[in-house]
N, C-alpha and C positions, 0 to 999 in steps of 0.2 A: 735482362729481366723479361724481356715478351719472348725471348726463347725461348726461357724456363716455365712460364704460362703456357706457350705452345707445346713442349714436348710432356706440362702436366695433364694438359685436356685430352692429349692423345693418349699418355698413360691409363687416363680413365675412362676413355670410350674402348679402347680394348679390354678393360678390366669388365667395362657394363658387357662387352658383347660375350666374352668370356662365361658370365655370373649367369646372361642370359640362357644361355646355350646349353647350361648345366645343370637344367631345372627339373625335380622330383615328379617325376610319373608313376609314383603311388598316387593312385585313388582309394579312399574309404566306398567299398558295396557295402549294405546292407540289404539282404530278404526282409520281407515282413509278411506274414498271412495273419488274416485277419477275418471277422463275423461269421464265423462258423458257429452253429450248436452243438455239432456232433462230431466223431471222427471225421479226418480225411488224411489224404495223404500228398506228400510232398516229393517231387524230386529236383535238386538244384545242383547246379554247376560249381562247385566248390574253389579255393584261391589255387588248385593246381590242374582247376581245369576239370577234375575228375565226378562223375553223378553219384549224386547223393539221394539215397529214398530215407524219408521219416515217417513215421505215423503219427499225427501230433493229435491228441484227446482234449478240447480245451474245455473252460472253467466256463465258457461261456462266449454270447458275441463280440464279448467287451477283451477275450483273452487274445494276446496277441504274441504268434511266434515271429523271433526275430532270428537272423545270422546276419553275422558281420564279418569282411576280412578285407584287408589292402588286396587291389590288384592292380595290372598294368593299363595305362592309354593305350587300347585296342583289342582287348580281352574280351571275348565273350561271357556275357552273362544270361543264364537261365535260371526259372523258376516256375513249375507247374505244379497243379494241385487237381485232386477230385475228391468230393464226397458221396456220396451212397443213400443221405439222407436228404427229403424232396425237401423239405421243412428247410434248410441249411442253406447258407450262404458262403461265398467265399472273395473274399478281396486278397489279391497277390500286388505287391510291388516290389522295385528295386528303386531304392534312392543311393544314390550319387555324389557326398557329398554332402550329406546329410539333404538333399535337395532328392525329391520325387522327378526320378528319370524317367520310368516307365509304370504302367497300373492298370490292372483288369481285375474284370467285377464277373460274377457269376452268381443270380439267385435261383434254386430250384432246378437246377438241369443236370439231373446224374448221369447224363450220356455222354458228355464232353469233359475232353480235358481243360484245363484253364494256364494256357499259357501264355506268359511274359518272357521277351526275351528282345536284347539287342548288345553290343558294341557300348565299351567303355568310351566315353568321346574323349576326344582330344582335348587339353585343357589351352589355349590361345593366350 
């Protein structure tokens, strides 16, 4: 009987490290831009890695462009923006997870770009 307890407990500490070891490094990215009045434009790092430019026209400060896609533990992610109008604002993020990883803010400055950008972290 205790050797059949002993060779279960060991069955299943190789099955946890197994289970462990085997764990999903898909991440949910999401972009978000946001508080803009007027045009601006966007370029971001898409799930294959590849630049993406938009020109997104919103509805207001309240309108908010979003992109979502799975990517890998160690992927880079980017997202930058500029507007044209002094009046406009801009908030760029990437969340993580549904969770705010990275965020910058820019009001009134049409000479700078507005970039965010880092490394999908490692999930522990």
């Amino acid at each position: 009987m205790m050797k059949l307890l002993t060779n279960t407990i060991f069955a299943l500490s190789i099955l946890m490290l197994f289970t462990s070891c085997s764990r999903n490094t898909q991440i949910n990215v999401e972009y978000e831009a946001s508080m803009a009045v007027s045009e601006y434009n966007l370029s971001y790092l898409d799930e294959s890695g590849e630049v993406i430019n938009v020109r997104v026209n919103p509805d207001g400060a309240d309108d908010v462009w979003r992109c979502s896609f799975m990517a890998e533990e160690g992927n880079m992610v980017y997202i930058s923006g500029k507007y044209t109008d002094p009046n406009s604002a801009l908030r760029l993020s990437i969340k993580i997870d549904g969770k705010i990883y990275k965020s910058g803010y820019s009001k009134g400055d049409t000479l700078k770009y507005l970039v965010v950008s880092g490394v999908v972290p490692y999930e522990e």
